[in-house]
KOLSEVO-438787 format. One record per residue (C-alpha): residue in one letter; x, y, z. Coordinates in steps of 0.05 Angstrom, whole numbers, plus 32768, in hexadecimal, padded with zeros to 4 digits. Layout:
N
REC rest   px   py   pz
REC    A    X    Y    Z
...
END
This chain:
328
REC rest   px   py   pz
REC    X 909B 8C9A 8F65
REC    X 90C6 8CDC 8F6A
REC    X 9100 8CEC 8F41
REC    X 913B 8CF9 8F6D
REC    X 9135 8D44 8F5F
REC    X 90ED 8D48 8F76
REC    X 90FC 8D1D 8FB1
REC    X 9135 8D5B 8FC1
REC    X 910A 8D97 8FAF
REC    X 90D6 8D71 8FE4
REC    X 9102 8D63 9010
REC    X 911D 8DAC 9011
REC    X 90DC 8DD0 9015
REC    X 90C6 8DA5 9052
REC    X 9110 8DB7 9071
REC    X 9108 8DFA 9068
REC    X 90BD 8E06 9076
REC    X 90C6 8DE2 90B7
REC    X 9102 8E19 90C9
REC    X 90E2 8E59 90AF
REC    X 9092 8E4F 90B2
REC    X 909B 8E68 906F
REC    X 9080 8E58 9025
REC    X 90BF 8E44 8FFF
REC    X 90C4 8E68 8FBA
REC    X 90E6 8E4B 8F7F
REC    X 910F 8E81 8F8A
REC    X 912C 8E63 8FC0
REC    X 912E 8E1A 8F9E
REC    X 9157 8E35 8F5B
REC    X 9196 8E4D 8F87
REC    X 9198 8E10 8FA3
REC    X 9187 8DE2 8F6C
REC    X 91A8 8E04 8F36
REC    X 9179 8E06 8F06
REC    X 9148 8E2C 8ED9
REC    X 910A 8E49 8F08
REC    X 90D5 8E29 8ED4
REC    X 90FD 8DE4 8EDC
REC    X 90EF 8DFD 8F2C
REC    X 90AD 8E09 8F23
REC    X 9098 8DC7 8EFB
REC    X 90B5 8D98 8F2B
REC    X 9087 8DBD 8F5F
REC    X 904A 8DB7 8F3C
REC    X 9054 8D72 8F31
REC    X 905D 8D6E 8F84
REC    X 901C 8D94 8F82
REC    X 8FF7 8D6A 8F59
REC    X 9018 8D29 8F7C
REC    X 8FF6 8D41 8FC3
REC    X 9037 8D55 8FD7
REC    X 903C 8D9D 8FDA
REC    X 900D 8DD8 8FDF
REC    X 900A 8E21 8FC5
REC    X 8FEE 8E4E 8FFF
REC    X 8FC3 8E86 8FE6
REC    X 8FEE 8EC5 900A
REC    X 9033 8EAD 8FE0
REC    X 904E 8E88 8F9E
REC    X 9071 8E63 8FC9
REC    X 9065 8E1E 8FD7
REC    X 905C 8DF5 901E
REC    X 9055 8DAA 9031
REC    X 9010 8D8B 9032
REC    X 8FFE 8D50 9063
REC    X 9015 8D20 902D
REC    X 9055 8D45 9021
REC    X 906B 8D42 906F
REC    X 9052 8CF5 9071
REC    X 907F 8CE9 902C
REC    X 90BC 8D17 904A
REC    X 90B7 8CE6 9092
REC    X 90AF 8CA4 9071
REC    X 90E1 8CB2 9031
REC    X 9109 8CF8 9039
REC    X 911B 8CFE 9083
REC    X 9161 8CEF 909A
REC    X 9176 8CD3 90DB
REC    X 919B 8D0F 9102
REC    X 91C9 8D06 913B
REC    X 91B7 8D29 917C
REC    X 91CA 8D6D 9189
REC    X 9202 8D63 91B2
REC    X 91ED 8DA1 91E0
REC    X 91A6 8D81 91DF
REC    X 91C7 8D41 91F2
REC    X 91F0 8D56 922A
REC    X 91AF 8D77 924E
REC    X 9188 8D3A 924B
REC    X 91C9 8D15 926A
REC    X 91C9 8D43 92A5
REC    X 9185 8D2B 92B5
REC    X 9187 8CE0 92A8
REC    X 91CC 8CEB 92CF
REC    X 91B0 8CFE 930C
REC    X 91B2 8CC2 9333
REC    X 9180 8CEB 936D
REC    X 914A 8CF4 9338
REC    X 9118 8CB5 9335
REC    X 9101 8C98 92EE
REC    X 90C0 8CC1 92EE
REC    X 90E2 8D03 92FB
REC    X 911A 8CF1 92C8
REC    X 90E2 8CE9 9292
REC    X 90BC 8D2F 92B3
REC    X 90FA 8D5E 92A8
REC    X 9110 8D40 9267
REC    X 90CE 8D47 9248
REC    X 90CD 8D8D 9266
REC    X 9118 8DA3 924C
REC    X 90FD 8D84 9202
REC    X 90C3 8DA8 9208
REC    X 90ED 8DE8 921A
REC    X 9121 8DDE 91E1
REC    X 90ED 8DD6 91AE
REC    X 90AF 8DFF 91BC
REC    X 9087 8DBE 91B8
REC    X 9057 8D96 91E8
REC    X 9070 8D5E 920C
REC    X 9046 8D2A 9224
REC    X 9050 8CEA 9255
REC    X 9020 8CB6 9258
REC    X 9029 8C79 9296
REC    X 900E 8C36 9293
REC    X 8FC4 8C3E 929F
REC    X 8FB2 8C48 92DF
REC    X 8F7A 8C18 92DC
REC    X 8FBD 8BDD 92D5
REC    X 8FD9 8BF4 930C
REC    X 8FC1 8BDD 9352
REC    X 8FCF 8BED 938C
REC    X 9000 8BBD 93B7
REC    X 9014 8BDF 93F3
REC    X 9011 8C2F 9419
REC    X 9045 8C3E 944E
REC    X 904C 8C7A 9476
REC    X 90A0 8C90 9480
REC    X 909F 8CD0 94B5
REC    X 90CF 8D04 94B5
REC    X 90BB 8D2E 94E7
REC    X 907D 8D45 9519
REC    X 9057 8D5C 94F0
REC    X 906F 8D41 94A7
REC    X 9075 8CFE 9482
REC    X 9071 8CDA 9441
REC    X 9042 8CAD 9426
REC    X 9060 8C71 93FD
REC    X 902A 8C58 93CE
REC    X 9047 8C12 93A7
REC    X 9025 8BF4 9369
REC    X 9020 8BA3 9354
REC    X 904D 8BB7 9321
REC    X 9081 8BD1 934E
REC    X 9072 8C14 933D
REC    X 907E 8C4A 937B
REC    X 906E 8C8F 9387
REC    X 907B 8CB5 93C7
REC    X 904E 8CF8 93D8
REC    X 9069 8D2A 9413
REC    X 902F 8D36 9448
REC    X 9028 8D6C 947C
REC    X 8FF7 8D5B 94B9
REC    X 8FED 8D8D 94ED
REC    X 8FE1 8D6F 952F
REC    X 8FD7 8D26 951B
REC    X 8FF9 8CEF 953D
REC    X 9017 8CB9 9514
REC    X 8FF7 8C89 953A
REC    X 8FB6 8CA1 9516
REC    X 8FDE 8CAA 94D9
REC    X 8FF2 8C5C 94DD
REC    X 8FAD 8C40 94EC
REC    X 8F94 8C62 94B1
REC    X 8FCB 8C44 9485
REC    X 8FB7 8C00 94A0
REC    X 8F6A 8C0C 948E
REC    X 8F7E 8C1D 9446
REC    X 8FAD 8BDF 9442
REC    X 8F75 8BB2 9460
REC    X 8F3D 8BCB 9435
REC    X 8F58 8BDE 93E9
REC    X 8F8D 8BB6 93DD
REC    X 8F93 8BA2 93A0
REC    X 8F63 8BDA 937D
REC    X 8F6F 8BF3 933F
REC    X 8F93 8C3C 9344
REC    X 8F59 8C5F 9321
REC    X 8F24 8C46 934C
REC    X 8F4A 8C4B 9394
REC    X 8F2B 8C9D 939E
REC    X 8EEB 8C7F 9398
REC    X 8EF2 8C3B 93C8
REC    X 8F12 8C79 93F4
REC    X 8EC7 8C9B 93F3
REC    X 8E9A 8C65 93FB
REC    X 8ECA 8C2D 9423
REC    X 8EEE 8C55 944C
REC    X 8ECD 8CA0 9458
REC    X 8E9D 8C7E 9477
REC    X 8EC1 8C53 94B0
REC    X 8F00 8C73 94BA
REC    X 8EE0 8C9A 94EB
REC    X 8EDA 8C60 9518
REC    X 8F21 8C48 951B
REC    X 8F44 8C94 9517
REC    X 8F39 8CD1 9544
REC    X 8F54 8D00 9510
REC    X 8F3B 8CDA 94D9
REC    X 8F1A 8D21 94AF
REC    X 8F66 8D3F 94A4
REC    X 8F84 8CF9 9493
REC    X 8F53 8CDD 9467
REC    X 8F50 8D20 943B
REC    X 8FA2 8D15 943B
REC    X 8F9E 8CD7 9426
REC    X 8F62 8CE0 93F1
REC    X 8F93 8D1D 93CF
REC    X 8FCD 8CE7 93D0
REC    X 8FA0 8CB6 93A3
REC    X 8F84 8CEA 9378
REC    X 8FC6 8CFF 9366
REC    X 8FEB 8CC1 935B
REC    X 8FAE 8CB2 932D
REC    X 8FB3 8CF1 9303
REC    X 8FF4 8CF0 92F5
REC    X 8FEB 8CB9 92C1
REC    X 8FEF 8CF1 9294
REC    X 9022 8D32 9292
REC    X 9024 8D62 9265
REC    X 9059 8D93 9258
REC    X 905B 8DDA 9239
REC    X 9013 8DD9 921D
REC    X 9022 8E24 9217
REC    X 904A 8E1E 91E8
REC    X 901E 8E09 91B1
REC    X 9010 8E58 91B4
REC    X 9053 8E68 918E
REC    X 9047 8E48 915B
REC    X 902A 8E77 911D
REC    X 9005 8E38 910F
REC    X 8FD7 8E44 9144
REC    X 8FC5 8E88 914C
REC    X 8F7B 8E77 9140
REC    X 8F5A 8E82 918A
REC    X 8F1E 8E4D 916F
REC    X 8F57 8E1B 915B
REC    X 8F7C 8E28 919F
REC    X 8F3D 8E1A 91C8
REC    X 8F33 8DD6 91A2
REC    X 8F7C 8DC8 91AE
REC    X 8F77 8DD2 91EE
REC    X 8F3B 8DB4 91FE
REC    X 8F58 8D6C 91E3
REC    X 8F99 8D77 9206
REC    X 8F76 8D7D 9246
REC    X 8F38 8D3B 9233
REC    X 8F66 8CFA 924A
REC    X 8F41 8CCE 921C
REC    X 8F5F 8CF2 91D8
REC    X 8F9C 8CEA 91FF
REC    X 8F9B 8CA7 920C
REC    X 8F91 8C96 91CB
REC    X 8FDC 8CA7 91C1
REC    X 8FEE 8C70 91EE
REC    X 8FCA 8C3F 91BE
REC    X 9003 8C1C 9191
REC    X 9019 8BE0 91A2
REC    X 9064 8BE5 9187
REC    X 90A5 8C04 91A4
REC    X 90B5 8C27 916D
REC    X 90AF 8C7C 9163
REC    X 9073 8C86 913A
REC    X 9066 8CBF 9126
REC    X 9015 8CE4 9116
REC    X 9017 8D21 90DF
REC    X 8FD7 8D4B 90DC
REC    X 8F98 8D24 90D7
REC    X 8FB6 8CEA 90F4
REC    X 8FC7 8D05 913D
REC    X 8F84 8D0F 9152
REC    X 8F8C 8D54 916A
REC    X 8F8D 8D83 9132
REC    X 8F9C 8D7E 90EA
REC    X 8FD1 8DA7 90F2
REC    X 8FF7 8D87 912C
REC    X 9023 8D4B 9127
REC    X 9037 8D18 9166
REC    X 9070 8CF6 9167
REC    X 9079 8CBF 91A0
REC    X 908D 8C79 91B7
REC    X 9083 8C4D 91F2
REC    X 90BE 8C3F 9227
REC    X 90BA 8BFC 9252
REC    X 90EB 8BF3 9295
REC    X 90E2 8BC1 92BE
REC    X 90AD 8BD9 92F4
REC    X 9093 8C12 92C3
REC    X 9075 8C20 927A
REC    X 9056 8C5B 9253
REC    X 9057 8C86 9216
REC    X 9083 8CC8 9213
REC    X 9063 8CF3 91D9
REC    X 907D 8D3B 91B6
REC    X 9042 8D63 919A
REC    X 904E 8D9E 916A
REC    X 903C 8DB2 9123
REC    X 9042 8D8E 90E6
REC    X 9072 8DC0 90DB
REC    X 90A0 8DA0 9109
REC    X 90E9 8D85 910E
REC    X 90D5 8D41 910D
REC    X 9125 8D24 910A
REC    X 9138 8D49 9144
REC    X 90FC 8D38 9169
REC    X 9103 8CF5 915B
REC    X 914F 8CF6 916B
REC    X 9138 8D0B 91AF
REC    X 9107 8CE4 91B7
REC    X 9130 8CA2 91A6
REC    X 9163 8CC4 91DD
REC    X 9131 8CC4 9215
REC    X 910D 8C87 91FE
REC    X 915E 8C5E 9208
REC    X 9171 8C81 9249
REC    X 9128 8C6C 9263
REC    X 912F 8C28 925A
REC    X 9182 8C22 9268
END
């Protein structure tokens, strides 16, 4: 158990190692705590020797270890009200009436990731839940339409095509061939029922069936792949954190490799959790912060990744904002 002036002198060198990237000195701690710099330096060996705090090898200043950070979310940290500037740019978007859920959760993520150099992530209900209910073709003109592709779960997603000299009388018998035949398959597995089902008969029902089908086959593969979005991987790169090009790669590599990812999707409860170091998965000096939204025809996981170093209240002030708006 702290005293209340360690639990301060902790909670002040996390605050002010998560602004600066900087080892705090005692220095630094005596103007603000008023007191003797050995009294300064005692209280932050005892920190040391608790696990909380460590002393980096370039300054006599100290910084938080994994421990400290996990202490400083669970004990120290202080609920903080929204930015109000940060607030009214996440209105605008949830606003927009002419913006559908999925592209409300898109640009939020993206304008996050924007304000705080960190990686957004959104993770959908498992494609492999989802099956498919219905297609449906809408035209718009000769040689353009959309493709409507509806989910069980009353999930839709439309997809603008372009077809060059194809009738939509072809376009329509196609439609009904995919209706017919994979109704009812999982999302995942529809681009390969598309090979082996349809690839091989279409050819006997449509004239221009090579053009269509490969339409058709992109409109599957991309509804499937966007179970997962990821926003502003790049900036990982400003961080001084990560200026390792070995550490980078590895980063990288996991951000990109959907099973590490889907493992963020894994808790069951509705609450922000939030994964310092070791415990994210990713690197051990990363932390993810994330919780899982519910509506009434879709679910997922919306996920901040940055370094331990990060501002976890106002991250998770967002987070809570998106996370209510979502589910209004």
């Amino acid at each position: 158990m702290l005293t209340k002036r360690q639990n301060n002198i902790l909670k002040m060198i996390v605050e002010q190692y998560i602004k600066l990237a900087k080892p705090v000195s005692s220095k630094l701690l005596c103007k603000h705590f008023k007191c003797s710099s050995a009294t300064i330096r005692s209280e932050m060996a005892s920190l040391e020797e608790l696990g909380l705090l460590e002393k980096t090898h370039t300054s006599s200043g100290r910084i938080p270890s994994e421990n400290g950070y996990r202490y400083y979310v669970d004990h120290l940290m202080e609920f903080k009200k929204m930015d109000l500037e940060d607030m009214r740019k996440l209105q605008i978007i949830f606003k927009n009436h002419e913006l559908v859920l999925s592209d409300c959760i898109s640009k939020s993520l993206q304008l996050i990731s924007d304000m705080t150099s960190y990686t957004s992530i959104v993770l959908g209900t498992s494609s492999h839940e989802n099956l498919l209910k219905q297609i449906d073709v809408v035209p718009l003109d000769e040689s353009q339409l959309i493709v409507l592709v509806v989910t069980d779960k009353g999930h839709v997603e439309h997809k603008n095509l372009k077809l060059e000299d194809v009738s939509l009388d072809e376009v329509k018998k196609t439609v009904n061939l995919i209706n017919k035949l994979i109704i009812g398959t999982p999302i995942d597995e529809i681009s390969t029922k598309l090979e082996y089902e349809i690839k091989p008969i279409i050819g006997q029902y449509v004239n221009q069936h090579e053009q269509i089908y490969n339409a058709f086959y992109t409109v599957f593969t991309d509804f499937q792949n966007q179970n997962i979005n990821i926003v502003g991987k790049n900036n990982i790169l400003k961080q001084p954190e990560f200026s390792n090009v070995d550490k980078i790669r590895d980063i990288f590599n996991k951000l990109e490799d959907h099973e590490t990812l889907e493992q963020i999707s894994e808790d069951d409860d509705n609450n922000i959790n939030i994964y310092i170091g070791r415990e994210s998965h990713i690197d051990d000096d990363m932390t993810v912060i994330k919780t899982k939204f519910k509506t009434a025809n879709d679910e997922g996981t919306i996920a901040i990744i940055g370094p331990k170093r990060m501002e976890y209240d106002r991250v998770v002030s967002m987070l809570e904002f998106i996370k209510e708006n979502i589910e209004r």
